[in-house]
Structure formats: C-alpha cells, structure tokens
N, CA, C and O atoms as a DFTB+ gen file, in Angstrom:
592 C
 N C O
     1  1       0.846      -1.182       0.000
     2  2       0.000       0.000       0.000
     3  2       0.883       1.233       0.000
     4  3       1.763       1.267       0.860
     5  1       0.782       2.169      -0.774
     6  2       1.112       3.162      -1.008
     7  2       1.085       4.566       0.434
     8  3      -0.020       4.947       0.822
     9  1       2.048       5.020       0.904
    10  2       1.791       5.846       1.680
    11  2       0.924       7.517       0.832
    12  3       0.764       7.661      -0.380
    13  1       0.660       8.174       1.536
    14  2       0.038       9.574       1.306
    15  2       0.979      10.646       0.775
    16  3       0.468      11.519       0.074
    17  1       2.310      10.697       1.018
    18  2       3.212      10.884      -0.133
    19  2       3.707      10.781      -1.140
    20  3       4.205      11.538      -1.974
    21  1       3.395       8.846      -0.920
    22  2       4.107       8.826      -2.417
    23  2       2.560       8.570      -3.874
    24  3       2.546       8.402      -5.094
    25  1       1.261       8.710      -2.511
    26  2       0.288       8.950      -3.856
    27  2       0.687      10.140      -4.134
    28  3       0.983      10.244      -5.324
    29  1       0.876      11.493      -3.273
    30  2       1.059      12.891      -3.899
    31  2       1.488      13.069      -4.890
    32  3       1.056      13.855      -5.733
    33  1       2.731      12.140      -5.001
    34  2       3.817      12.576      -5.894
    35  2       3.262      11.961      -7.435
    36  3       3.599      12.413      -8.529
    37  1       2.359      10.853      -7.199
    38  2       2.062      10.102      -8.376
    39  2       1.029      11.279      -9.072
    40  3       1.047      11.547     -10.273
    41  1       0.301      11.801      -8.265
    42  2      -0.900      12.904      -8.872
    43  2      -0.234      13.761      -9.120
    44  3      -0.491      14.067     -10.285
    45  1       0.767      14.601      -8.600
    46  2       1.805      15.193      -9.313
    47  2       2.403      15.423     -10.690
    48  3       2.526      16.306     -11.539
    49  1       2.675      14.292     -10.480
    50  2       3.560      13.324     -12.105
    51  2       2.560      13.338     -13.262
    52  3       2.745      13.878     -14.353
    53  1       1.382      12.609     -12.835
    54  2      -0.008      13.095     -13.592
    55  2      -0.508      14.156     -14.270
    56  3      -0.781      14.227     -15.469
    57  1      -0.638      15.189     -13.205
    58  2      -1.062      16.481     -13.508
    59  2      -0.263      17.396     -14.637
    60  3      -0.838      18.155     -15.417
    61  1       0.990      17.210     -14.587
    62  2       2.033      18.253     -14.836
    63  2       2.919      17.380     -16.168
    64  3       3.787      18.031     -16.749
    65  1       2.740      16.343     -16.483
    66  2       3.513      15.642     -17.437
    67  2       4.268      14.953     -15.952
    68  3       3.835      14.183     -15.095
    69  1       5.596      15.653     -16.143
    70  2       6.746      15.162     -15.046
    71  2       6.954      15.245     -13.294
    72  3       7.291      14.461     -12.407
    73  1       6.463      16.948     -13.410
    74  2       5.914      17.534     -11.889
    75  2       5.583      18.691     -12.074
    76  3       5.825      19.465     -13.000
    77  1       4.749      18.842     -10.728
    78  2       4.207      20.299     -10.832
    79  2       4.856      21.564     -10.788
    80  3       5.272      21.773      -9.648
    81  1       5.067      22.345     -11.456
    82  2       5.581      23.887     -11.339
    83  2       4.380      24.833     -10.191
    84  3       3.176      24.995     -10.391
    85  1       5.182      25.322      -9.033
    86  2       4.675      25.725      -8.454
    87  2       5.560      27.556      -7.851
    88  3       6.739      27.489      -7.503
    89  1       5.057      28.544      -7.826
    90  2       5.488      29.698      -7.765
    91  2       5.499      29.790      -5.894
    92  3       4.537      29.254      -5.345
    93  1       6.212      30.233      -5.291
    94  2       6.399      30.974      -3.612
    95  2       6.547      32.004      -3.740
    96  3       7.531      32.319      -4.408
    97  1       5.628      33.162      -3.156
    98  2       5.667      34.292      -3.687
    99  2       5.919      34.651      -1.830
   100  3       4.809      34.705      -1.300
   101  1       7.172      34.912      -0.708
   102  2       6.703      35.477       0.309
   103  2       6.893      36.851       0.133
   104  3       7.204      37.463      -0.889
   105  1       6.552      37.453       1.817
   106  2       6.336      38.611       1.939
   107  2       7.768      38.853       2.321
   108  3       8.454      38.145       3.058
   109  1       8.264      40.431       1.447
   110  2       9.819      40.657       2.208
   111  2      10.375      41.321       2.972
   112  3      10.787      42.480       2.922
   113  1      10.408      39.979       4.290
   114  2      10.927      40.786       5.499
   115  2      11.225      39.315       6.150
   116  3      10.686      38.293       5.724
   117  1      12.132      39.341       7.213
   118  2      12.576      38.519       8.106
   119  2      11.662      37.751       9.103
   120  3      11.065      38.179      10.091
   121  1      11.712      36.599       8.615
   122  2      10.731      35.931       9.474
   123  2       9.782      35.070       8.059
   124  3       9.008      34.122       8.185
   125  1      10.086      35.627       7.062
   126  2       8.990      35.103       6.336
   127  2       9.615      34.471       5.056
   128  3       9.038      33.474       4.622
   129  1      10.543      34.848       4.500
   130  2      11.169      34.114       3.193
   131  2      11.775      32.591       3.619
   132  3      11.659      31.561       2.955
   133  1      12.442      32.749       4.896
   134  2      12.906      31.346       5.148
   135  2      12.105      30.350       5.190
   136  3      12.376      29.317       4.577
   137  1      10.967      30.484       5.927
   138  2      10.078      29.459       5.696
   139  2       9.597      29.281       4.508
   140  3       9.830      28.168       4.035
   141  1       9.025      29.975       3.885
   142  2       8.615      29.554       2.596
   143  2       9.643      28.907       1.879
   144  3       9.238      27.943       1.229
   145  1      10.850      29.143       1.799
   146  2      11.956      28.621       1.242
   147  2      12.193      27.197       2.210
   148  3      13.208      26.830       1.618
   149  1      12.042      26.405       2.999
   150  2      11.591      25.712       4.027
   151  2      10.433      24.708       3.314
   152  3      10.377      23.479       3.257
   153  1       9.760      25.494       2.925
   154  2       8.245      25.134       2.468
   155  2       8.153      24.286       0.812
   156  3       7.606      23.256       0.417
   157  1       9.168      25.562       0.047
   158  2       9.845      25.062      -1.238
   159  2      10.841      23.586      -1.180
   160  3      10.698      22.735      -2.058
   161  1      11.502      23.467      -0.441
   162  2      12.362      23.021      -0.406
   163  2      11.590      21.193      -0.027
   164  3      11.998      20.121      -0.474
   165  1      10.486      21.423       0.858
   166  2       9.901      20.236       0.359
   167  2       9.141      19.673      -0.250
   168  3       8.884      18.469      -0.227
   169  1       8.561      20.741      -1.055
   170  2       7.898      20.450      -2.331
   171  2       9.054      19.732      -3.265
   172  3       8.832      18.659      -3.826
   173  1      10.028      20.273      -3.351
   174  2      11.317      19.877      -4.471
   175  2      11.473      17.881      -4.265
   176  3      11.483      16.936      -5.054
   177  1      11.565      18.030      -2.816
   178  2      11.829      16.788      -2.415
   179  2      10.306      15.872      -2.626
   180  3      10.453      14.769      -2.099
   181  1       9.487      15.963      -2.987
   182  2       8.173      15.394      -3.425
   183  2       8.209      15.412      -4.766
   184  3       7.428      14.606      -5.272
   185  1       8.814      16.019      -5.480
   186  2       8.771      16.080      -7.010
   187  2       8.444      16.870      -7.711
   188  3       8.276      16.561      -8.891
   189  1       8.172      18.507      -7.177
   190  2       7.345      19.226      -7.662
   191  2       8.591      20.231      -7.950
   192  3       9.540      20.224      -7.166
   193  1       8.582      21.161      -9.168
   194  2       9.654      22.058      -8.894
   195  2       9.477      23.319      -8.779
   196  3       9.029      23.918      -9.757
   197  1       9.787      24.059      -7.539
   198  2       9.402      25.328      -6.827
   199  2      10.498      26.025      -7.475
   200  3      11.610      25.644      -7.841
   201  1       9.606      27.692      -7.546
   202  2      10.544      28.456      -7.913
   203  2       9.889      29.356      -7.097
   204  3       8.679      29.554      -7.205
   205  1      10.918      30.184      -5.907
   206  2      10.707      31.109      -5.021
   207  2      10.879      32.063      -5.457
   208  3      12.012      32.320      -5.863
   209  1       9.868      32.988      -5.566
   210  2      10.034      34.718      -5.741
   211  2      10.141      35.564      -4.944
   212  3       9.124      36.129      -4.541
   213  1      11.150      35.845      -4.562
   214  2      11.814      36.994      -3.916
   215  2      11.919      38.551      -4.370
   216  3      11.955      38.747      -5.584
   217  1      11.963      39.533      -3.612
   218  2      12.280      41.169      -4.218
   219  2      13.670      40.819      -4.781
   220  3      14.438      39.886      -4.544
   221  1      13.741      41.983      -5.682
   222  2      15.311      41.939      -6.172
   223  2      15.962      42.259      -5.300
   224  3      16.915      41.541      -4.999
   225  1      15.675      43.535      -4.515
   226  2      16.434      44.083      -3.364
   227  2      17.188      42.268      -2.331
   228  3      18.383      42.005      -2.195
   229  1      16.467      41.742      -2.020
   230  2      16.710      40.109      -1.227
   231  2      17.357      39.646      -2.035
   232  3      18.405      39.181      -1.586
   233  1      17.202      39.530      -3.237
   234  2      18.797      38.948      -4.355
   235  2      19.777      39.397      -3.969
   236  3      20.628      38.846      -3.270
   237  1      19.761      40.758      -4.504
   238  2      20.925      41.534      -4.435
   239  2      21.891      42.189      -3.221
   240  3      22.837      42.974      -3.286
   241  1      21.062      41.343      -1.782
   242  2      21.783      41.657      -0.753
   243  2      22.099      40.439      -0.313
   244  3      23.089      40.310       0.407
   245  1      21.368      39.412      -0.645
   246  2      21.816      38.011       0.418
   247  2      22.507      37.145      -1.175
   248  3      22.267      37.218      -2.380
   249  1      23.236      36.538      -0.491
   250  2      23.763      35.477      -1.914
   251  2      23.689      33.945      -1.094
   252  3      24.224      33.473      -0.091
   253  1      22.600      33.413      -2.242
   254  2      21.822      32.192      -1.530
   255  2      23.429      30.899      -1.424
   256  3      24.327      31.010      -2.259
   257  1      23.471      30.246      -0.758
   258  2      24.337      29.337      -0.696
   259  2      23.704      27.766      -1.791
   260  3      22.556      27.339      -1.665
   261  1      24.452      27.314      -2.511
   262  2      23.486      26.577      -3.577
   263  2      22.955      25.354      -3.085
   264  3      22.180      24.675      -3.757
   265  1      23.467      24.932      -1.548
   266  2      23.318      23.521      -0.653
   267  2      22.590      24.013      -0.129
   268  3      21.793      23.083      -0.003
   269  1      21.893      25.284       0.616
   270  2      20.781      25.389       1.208
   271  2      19.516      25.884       0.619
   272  3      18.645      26.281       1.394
   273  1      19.315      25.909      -0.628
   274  2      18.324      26.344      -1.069
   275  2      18.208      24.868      -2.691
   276  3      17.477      25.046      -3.665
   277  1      18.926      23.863      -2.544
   278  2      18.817      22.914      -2.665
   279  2      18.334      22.561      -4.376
   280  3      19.273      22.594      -5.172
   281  1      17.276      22.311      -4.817
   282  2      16.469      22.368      -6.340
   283  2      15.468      23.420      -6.011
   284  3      14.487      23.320      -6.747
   285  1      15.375      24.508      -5.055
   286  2      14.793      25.647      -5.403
   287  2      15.164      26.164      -6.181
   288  3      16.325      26.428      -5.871
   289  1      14.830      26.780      -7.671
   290  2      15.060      28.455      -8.430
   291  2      14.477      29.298      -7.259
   292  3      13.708      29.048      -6.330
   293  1      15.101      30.309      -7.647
   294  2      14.774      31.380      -7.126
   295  2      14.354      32.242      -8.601
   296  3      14.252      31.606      -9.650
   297  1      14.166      33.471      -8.569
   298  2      13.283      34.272      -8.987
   299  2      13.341      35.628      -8.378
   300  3      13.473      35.605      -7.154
   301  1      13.271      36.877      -8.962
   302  2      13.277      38.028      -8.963
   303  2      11.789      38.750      -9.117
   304  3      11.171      38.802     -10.181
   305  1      11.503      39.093      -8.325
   306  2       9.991      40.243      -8.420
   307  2      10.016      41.403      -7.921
   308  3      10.501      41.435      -6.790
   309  1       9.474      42.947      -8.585
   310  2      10.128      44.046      -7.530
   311  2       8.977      43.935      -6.655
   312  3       7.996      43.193      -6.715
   313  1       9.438      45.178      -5.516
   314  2       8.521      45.893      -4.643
   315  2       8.575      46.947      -4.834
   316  3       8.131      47.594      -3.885
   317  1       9.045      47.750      -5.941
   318  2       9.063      49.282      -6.356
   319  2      10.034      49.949      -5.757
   320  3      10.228      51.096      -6.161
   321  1      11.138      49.271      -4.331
   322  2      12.120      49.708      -4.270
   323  2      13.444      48.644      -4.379
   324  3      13.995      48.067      -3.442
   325  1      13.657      48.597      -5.318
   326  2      14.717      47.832      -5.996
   327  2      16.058      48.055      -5.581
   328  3      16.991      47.254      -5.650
   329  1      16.066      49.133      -5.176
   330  2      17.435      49.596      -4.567
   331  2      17.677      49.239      -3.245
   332  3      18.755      48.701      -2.995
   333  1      16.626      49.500      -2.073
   334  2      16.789      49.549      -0.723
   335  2      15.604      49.161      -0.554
   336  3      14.812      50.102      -0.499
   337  1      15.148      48.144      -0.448
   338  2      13.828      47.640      -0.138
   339  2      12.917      48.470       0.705
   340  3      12.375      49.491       0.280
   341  1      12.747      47.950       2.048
   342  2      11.697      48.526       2.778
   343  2      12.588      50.193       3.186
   344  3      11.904      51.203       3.348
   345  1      13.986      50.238       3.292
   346  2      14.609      50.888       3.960
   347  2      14.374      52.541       2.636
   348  3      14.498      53.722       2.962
   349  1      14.054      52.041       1.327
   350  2      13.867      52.995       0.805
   351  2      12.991      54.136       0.500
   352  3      13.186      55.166      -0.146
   353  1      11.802      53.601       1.244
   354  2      10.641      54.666       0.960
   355  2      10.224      54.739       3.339
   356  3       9.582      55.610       3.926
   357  1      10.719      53.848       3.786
   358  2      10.681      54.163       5.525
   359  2       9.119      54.236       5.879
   360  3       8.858      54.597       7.026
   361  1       8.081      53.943       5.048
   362  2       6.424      54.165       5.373
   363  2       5.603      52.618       4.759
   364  3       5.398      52.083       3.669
   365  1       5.367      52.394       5.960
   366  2       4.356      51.036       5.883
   367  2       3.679      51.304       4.416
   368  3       3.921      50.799       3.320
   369  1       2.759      52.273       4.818
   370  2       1.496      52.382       3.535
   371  2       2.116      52.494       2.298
   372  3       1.766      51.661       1.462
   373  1       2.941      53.305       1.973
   374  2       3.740      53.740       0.597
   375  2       4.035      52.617       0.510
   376  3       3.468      51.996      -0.389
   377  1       5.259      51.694       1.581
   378  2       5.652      50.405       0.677
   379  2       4.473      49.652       0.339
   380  3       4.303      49.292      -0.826
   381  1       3.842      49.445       1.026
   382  2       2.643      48.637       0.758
   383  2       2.119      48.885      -0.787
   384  3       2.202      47.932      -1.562
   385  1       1.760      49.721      -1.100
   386  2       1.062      50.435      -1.925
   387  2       2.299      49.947      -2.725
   388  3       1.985      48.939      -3.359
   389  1       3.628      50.312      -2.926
   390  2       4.649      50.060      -4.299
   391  2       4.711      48.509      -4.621
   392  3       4.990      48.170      -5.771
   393  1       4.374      47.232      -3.313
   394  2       5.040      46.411      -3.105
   395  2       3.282      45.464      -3.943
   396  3       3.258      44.321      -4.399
   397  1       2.587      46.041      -3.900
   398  2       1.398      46.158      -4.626
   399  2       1.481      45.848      -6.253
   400  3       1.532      44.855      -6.979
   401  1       1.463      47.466      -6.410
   402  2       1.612      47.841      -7.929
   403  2       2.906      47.242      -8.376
   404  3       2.677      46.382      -9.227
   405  1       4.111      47.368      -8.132
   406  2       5.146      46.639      -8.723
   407  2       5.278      45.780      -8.825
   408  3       5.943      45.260      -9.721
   409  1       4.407      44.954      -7.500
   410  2       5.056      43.505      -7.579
   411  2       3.792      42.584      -7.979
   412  3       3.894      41.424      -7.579
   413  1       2.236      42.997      -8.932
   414  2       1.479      42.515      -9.761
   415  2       2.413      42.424     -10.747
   416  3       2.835      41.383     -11.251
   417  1       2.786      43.756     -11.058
   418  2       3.468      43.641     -12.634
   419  2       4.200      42.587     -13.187
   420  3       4.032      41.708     -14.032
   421  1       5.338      43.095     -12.181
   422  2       6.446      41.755     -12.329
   423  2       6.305      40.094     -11.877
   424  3       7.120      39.194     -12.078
   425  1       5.188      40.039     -11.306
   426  2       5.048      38.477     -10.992
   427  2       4.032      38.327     -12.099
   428  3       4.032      37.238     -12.672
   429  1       3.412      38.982     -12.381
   430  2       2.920      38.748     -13.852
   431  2       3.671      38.317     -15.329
   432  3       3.352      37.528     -16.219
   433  1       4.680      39.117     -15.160
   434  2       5.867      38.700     -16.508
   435  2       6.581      37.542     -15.527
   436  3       6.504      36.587     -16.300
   437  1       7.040      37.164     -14.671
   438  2       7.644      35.822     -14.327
   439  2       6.238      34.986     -14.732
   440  3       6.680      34.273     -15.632
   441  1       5.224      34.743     -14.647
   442  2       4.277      33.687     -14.601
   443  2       4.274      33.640     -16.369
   444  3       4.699      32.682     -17.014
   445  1       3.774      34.732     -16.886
   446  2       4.163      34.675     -18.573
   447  2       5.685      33.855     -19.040
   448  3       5.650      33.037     -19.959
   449  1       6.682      34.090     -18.488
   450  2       7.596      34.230     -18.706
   451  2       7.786      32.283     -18.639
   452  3       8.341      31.651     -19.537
   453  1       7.352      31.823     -17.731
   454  2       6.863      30.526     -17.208
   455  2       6.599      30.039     -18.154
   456  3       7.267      29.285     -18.861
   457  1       5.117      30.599     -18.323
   458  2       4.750      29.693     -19.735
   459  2       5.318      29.836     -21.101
   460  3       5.611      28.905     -21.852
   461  1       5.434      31.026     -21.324
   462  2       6.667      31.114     -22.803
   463  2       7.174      30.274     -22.791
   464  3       7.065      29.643     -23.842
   465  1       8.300      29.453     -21.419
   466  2       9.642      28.759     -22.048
   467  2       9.277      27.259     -21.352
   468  3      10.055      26.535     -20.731
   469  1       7.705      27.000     -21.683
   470  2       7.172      25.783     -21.584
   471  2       7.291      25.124     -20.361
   472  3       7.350      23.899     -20.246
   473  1       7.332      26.061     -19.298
   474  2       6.845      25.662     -17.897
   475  2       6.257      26.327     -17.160
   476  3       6.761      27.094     -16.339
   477  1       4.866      26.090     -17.381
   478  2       3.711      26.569     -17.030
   479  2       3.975      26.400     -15.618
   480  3       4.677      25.444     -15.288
   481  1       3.387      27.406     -14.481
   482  2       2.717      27.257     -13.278
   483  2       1.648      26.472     -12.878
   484  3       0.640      27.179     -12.908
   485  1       1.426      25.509     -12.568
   486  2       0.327      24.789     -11.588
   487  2      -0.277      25.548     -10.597
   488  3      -1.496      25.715     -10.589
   489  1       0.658      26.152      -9.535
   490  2       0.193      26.530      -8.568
   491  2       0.967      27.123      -8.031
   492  3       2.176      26.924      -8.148
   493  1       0.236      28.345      -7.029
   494  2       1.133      29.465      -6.414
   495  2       0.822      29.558      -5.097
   496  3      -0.256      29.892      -4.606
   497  1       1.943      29.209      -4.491
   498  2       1.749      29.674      -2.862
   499  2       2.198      31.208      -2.374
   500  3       3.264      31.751      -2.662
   501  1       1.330      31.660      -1.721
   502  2       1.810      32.827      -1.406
   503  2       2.006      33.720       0.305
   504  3       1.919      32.761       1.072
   505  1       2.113      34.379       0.769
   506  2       2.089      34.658       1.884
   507  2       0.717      35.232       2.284
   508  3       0.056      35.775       1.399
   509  1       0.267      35.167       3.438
   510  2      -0.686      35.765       3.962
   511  2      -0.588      36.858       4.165
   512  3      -1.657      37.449       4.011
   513  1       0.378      37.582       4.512
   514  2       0.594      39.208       4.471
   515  2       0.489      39.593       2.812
   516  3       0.804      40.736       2.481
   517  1       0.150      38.854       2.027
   518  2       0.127      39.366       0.175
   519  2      -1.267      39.125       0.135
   520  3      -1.510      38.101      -0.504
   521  1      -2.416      39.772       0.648
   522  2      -3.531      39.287       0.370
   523  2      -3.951      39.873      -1.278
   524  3      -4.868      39.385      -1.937
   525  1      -3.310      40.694      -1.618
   526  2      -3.214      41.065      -3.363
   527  2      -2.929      40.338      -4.292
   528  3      -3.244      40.382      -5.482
   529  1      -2.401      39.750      -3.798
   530  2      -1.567      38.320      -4.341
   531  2      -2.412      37.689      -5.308
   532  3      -2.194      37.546      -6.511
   533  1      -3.712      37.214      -4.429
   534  2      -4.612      35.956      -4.871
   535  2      -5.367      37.051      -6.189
   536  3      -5.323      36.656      -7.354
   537  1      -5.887      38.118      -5.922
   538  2      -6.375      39.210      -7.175
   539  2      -5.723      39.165      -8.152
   540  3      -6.276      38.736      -9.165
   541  1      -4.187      39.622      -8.226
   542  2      -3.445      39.689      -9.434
   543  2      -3.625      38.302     -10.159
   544  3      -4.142      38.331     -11.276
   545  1      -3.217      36.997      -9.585
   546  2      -3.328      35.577      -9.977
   547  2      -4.888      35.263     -10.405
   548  3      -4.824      34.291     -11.158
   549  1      -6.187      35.646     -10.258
   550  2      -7.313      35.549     -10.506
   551  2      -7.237      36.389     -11.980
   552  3      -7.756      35.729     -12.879
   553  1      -6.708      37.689     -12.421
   554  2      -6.947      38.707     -13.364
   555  2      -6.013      37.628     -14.523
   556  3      -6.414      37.264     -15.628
   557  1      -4.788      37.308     -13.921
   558  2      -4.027      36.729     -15.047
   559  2      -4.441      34.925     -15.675
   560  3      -4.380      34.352     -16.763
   561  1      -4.817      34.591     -14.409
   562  2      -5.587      33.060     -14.873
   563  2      -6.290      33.443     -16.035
   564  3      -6.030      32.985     -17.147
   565  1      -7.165      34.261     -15.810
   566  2      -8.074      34.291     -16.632
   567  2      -7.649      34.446     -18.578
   568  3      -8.173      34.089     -19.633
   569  1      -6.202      35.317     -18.072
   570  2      -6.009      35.594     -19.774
   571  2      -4.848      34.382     -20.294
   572  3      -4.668      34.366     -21.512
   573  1      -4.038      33.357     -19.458
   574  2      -3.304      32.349     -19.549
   575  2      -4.294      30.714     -19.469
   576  3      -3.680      29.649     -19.407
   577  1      -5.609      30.747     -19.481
   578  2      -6.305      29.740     -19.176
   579  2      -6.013      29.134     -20.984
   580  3      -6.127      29.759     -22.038
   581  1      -5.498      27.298     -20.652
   582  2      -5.691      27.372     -22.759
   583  2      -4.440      27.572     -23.024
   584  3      -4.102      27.304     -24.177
   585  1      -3.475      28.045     -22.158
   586  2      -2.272      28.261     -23.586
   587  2      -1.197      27.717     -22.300
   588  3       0.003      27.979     -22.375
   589  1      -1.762      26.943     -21.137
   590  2      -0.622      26.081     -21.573
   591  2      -0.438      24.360     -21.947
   592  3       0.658      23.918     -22.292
C-alpha cells in the first residue's frame, strides 16, 4: 500500500507531465522568506519544482548558498524599491502600496515568462501578508487559461 506521499507525488507526475511547477511568492521581510523557502524546499523533495520569488532588493543583498536552497530556483519580483527595499521609501502604507503595484506587474511577466519557455505554473503559494496576491493571480488566470 502506497503511503500519502508517495500517492502525492504520483498525482503530481499526472497532472504536470513530469511535476508540478509551483510559484512561492513570500512577503519581504525577516521571518517570512525562510520558511517559505523551508516550504519550497519540500515540495522539491516530493517532485514538484518550486521556484521562489523573492524582491530583487533580497537577491541583491543576500547570496543564496546553492546547498541550502537545494532544487529551489529562485526568482526576482520588484517591490518598487529595488534599490533599498523597505529601507527605501521608511512608510508602511507607501511600501505597501509600491510592493502592490510593482510587484502585480512583475510576478505577472515571471508567470508569462513561465509559460513562454514551456513551464507553465500549476500553482502558487503565497504569503498571507500578500492578500493582493490571490487578485493579481485571478486577473491573469483568466487571460493564460488554454495556452498552456
């Protein structure tokens, strides 16, 4: 008899041709990318292949070690401050508001970008502090439904 994992992995395999493409979109600040990257990291080990989206600003300051972030991709999305993340605009609401508008845009061209080079998204996990998140992904389903 099959354990509850390794059916996962078989519906997996099913769904997706090989495995599922799945997007991690956390929120960026401390306390919250590791886990999700945590979170990625055992999806990878089930068969599914995660690609974590991070601000650029979190690229461009941390340099991931390639043994701890394992068969995660990572991925680039702004928050409208690309330079100095939260430290660049210093106001909850404003970032909020940039981390919004910028970061529909650009997780929009990564999810396009997905399917262009024939690896469609399955599914997107995202943070609970991104409750925008699930809106932008509802507007774009709708125009990617069919093409992949």
């Amino acid at each position: 008899m099959a354990s509850p994992g390794e059916n996962a992995q078989a519906q997996v395999r099913v769904a997706g041709g090989d495995s599922g493409h799945v997007v991690l979109l956390s929120y960026p600040s401390q306390g919250h990318v590791h886990p999700m990257l945590q979170f990625a990291k055992r999806l990878a080990h089930h068969g599914m292949r995660p690609t974590l989206a991070v601000t650029r600003h979190i690229l461009a300051t941390c340099t991931p070690d390639a043994t701890a972030i394992g068969a995660v991709r990572l991925a680039a999305v702004s928050d409208g401050c690309d330079a100095g993340g939260f430290g660049e605009c210093n106001d909850v609401t404003a970032y909020l508001s940039l981390l919004e508008s910028a970061g529909s845009v650009t997780l929009a061209e990564l999810l396009r970008a997905e399917a262009a080079a024939d690896c469609p998204v399955w599914a997107m996990v995202y943070d609970a502090f991104l409750p925008r998140a699930c809106a932008a992904l509802m507007m774009l389903s709708t125009t990617m439904v069919g093409k992949t």
